[in-house]
C-alpha positions as CSV (number, residue, x, y, z in Angstrom):
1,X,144.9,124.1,79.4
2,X,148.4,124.7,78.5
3,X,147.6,128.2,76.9
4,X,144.9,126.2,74.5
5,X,141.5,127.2,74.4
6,X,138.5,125.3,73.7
7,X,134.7,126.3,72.8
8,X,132.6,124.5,75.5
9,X,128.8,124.2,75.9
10,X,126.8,125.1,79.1
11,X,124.0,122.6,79.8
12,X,121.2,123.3,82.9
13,X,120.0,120.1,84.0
14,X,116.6,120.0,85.7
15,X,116.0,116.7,87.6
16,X,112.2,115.7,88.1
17,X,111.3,113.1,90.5
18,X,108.2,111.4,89.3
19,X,105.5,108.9,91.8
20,X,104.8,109.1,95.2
21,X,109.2,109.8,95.7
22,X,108.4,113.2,93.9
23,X,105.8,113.7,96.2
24,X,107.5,113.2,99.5
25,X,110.4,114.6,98.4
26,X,108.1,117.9,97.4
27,X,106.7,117.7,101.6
28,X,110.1,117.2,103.0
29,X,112.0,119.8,100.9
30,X,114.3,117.7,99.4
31,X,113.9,118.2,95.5
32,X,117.0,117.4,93.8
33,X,118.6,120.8,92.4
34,X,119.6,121.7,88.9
35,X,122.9,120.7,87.8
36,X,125.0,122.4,85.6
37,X,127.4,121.3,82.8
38,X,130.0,122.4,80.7
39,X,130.8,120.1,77.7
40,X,133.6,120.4,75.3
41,X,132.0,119.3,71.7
42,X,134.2,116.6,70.6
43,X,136.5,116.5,67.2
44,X,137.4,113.7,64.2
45,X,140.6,112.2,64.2
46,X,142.8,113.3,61.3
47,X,144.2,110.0,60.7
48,X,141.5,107.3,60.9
49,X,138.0,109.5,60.7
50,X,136.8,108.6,64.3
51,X,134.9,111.0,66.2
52,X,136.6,112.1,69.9
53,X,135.0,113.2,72.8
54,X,137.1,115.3,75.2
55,X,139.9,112.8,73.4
56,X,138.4,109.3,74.0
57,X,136.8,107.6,71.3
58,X,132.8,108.4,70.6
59,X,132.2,104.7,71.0
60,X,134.2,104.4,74.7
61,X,132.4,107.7,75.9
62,X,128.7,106.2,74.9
63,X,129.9,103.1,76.9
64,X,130.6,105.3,79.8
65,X,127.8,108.1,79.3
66,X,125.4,106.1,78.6
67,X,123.9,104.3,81.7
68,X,127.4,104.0,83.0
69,X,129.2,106.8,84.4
70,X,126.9,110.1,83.6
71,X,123.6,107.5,85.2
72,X,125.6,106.8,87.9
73,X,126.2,110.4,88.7
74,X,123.0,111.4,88.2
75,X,121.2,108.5,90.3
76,X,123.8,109.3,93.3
77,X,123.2,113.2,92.9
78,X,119.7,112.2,93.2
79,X,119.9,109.8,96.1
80,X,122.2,112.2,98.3
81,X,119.9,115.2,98.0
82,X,116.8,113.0,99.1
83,X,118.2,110.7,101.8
84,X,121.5,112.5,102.9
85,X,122.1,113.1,106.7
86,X,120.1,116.8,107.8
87,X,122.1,119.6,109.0
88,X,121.3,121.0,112.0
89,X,119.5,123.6,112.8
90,X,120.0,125.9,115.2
91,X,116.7,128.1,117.4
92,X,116.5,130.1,120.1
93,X,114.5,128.2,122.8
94,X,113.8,130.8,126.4
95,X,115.2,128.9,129.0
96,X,112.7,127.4,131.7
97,X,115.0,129.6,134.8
98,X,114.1,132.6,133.0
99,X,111.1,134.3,135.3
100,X,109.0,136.6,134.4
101,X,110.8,139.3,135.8
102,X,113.8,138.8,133.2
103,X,116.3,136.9,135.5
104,X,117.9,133.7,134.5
105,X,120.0,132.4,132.2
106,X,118.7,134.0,129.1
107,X,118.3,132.4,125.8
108,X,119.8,128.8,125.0
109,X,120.9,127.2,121.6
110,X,119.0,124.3,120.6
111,X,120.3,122.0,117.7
112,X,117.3,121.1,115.4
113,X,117.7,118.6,112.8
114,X,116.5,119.8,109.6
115,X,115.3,116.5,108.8
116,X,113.4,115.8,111.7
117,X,111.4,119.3,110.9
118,X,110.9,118.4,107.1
119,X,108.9,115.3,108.6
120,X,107.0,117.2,110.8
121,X,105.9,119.3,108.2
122,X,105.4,116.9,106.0
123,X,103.6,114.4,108.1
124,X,101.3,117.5,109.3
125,X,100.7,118.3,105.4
126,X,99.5,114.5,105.0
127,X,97.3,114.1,108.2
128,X,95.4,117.0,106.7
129,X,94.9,115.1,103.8
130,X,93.8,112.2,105.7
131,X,91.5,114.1,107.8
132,X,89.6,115.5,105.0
133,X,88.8,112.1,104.1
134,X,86.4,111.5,107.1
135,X,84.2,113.6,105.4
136,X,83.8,111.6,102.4
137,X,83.4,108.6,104.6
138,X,80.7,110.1,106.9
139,X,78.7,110.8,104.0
140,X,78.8,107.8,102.7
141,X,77.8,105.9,106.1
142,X,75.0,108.3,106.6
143,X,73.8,107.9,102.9
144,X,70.5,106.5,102.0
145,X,72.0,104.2,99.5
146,X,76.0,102.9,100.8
147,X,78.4,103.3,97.5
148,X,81.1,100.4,98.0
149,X,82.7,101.4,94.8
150,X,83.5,105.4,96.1
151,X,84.5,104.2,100.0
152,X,87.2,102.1,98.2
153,X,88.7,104.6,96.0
154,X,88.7,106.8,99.9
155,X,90.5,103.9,101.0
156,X,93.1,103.9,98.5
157,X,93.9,107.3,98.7
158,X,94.1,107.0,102.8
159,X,96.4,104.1,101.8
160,X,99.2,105.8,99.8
161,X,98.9,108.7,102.1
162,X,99.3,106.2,105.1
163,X,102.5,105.1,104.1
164,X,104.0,107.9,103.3
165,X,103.4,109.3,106.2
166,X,104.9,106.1,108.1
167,X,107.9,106.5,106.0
168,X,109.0,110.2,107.0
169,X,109.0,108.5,110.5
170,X,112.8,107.6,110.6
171,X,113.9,111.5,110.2
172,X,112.7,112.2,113.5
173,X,115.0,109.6,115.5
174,X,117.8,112.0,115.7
175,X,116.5,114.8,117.6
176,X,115.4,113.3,121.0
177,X,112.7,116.0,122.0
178,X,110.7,114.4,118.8
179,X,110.8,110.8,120.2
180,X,107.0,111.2,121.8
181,X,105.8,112.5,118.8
182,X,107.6,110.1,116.6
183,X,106.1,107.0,118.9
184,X,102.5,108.5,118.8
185,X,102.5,108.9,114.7
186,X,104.0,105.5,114.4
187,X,100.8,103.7,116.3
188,X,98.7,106.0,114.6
189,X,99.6,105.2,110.6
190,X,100.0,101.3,111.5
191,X,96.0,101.4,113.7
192,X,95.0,103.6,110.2
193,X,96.8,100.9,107.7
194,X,95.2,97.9,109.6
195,X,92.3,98.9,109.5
196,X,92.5,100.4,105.8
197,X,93.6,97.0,104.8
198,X,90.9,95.2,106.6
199,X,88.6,96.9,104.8
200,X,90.5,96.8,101.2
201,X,90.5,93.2,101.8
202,X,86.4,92.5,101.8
203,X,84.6,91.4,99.2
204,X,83.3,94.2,97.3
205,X,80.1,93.2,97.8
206,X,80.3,93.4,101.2
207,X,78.4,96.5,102.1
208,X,78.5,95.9,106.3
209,X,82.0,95.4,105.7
210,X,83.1,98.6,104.4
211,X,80.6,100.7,106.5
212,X,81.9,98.9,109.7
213,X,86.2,99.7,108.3
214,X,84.5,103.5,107.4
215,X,83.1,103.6,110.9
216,X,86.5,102.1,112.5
217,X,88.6,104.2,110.5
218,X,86.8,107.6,111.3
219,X,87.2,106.7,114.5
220,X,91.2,106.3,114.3
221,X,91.3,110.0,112.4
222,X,90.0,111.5,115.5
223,X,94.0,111.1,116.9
224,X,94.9,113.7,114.5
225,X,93.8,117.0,116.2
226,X,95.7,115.5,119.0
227,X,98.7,114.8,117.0
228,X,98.6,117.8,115.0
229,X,98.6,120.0,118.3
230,X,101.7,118.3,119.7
231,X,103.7,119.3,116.0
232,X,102.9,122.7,116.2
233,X,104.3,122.8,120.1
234,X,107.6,121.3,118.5
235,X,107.5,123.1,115.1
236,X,107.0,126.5,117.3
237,X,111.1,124.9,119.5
238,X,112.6,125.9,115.5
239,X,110.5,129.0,114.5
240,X,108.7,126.4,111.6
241,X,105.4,127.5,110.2
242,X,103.4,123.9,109.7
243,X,100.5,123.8,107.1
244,X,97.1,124.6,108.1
245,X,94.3,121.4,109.1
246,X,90.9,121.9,108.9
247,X,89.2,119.5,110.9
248,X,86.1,118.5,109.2
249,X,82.5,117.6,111.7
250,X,82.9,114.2,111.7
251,X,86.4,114.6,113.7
252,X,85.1,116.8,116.5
C-alpha cells in the first residue's frame, strides 16, 4: 500500500462440523469449505511498547477477534454454506410429444433445485439406514428370549435417524414436481416417530410393550421400498445417482 510492503502469513482454515449437523450436512453436501487467510504479523509501538495488530492495539483486536468479529465471521460462513438458498440445476428431461419415431418438440430444460436433490439423496441414504434396522428388530421378536435392553438402543438409533430425515423435508418445497414425494416422506417419519416414541416411552420392563412398538414399527418400514422407488424416478428428472437400499426379509 502506497509502495510499502509488508510480510504477511497464509493461514488454511479447515471448518469441521461436529453432532448430528456434521452428519446432515455430510448427506446433503453442504460441508462448509476451507477458508483462507492472509495475516499481517503485528509490530510494537516505538513510543509506549504496545503491541499493534494491522495498527490497532493488541488489546482492541483480542476484543474484536476474539468471539466478536473473527466468531461472527466464521459462524455466518458456516451458517450460509449449510442453510443458503440452492442454485438451480438445470437437466435435460425428453419431452412427453416426442414419439417414438423422433418427432416432437425435442428436449426441454428443467430447473432442478440443488437442494431439493441433496434431500433426496440424503433422505434415501437415511431410509436405508432405517431399513436395516428391521432386521435387528425381527430377530429380536422371533427370539427365544425378548432383549428389552438391545430393541431400545434400535429405537434410539431409528430415533435420531427419524428426525433427520424429517428435517431435510423443507428443501424439497421449492421444486413442485417433488411435492408428492415431499407429502409421502413427511407421514412416513412422523407414523415412524410416533410409534418410536410410543415405544421409548414404556417401562423397560415392559416386554409386550416393546415387542408390540417392534411389531408396529416393522410394519411402518415396509413404506420404504415404496418411497425409495418414487426418489429414484425423480433423482433419474436430474441425472442423480441415489445410494443403494438393500431391503432386508422382514420388509418384503
Amino acid at each position: 500500500m502506497g509502495g510499502a510492503t509488508r510480510k504477511a502469513n497464509r493461514y488454511l482454515v479447515k471448518l469441521e462440523v461436529g453432532g448430528l449437523t456434521g452428519v446432515v450436512a455430510s448427506l446433503i453436501g453442504k460441508e462448509p469449505p476451507d477458508l483462507r487467510y492472509w495475516l499481517i504479523p503485528g509490530r510494537v509501538r516505538d513510543d509506549c511498547g504496545q503491541r499493534l495488530i494491522l495498527d490497532v492495539p493488541m488489546r482492541r483486536a483480542a476484543t474484536l477477534s476474539g468471539g466478536g468479529a473473527l466468531g461472527g465471521i466464521l459462524v455466518t460462513v458456516l451458517l450460509v454454506n449449510l442453510f443458503a438458498p440452492p442454485a438451480a440445476r438445470t437437466a435435460p428431461v425428453v419431452d412427453p410429444s416426442t414419439t417414438s419415431q423422433g418427432a416432437g418438440l425435442g428436449p426441454v430444460a428443467l430447473d432442478i433445485p440443488s437442494g431439493a436433490m441433496a434431500a433426496i439423496r440424503g433422505t434415501t441414504a437415511i431410509n436405508g439406514r432405517l431399513a436395516a434396522e428391521a432386521a435387528p428388530l425381527a430377530k429380536a421378536i422371533g427370539g427365544k428370549s425378548f432383549s428389552t435392553s438391545e430393541v431400545i438402543k434400535v429405537l434410539r438409533r431409528m430415533a435420531i435417524d427419524t428426525r433427520a430425515g424429517a428435517g431435510m423435508l423443507k428443501a424439497m418445497a421449492v421444486w413442485p414436481e417433488a411435492a408428492g414425494q415431499q407429502a409421502a416422506l413427511q407421514a412416513f417419519y412422523e407414523d415412524l416417530a410416533r410409534r418410536i416414541d410410543s415405544g421409548l416411552g414404556a417401562s423397560v420392563n415392559s416386554t409386550s410393550a416393546y415387542k408390540r412398538a417392534a411389531k408396529n414399527i416393522i410394519a411402518t418400514l415396509k413404506d420404504i421400498p415404496g418411497l425409495d422407488a418414487d426418489a429414484r424416478g425423480l433423482a433419474a428428472m436430474g441425472g442423480l445417482e441415489l445410494p443403494a437400499v438393500a431391503i432386508p426379509e422382514a420388509l418384503r
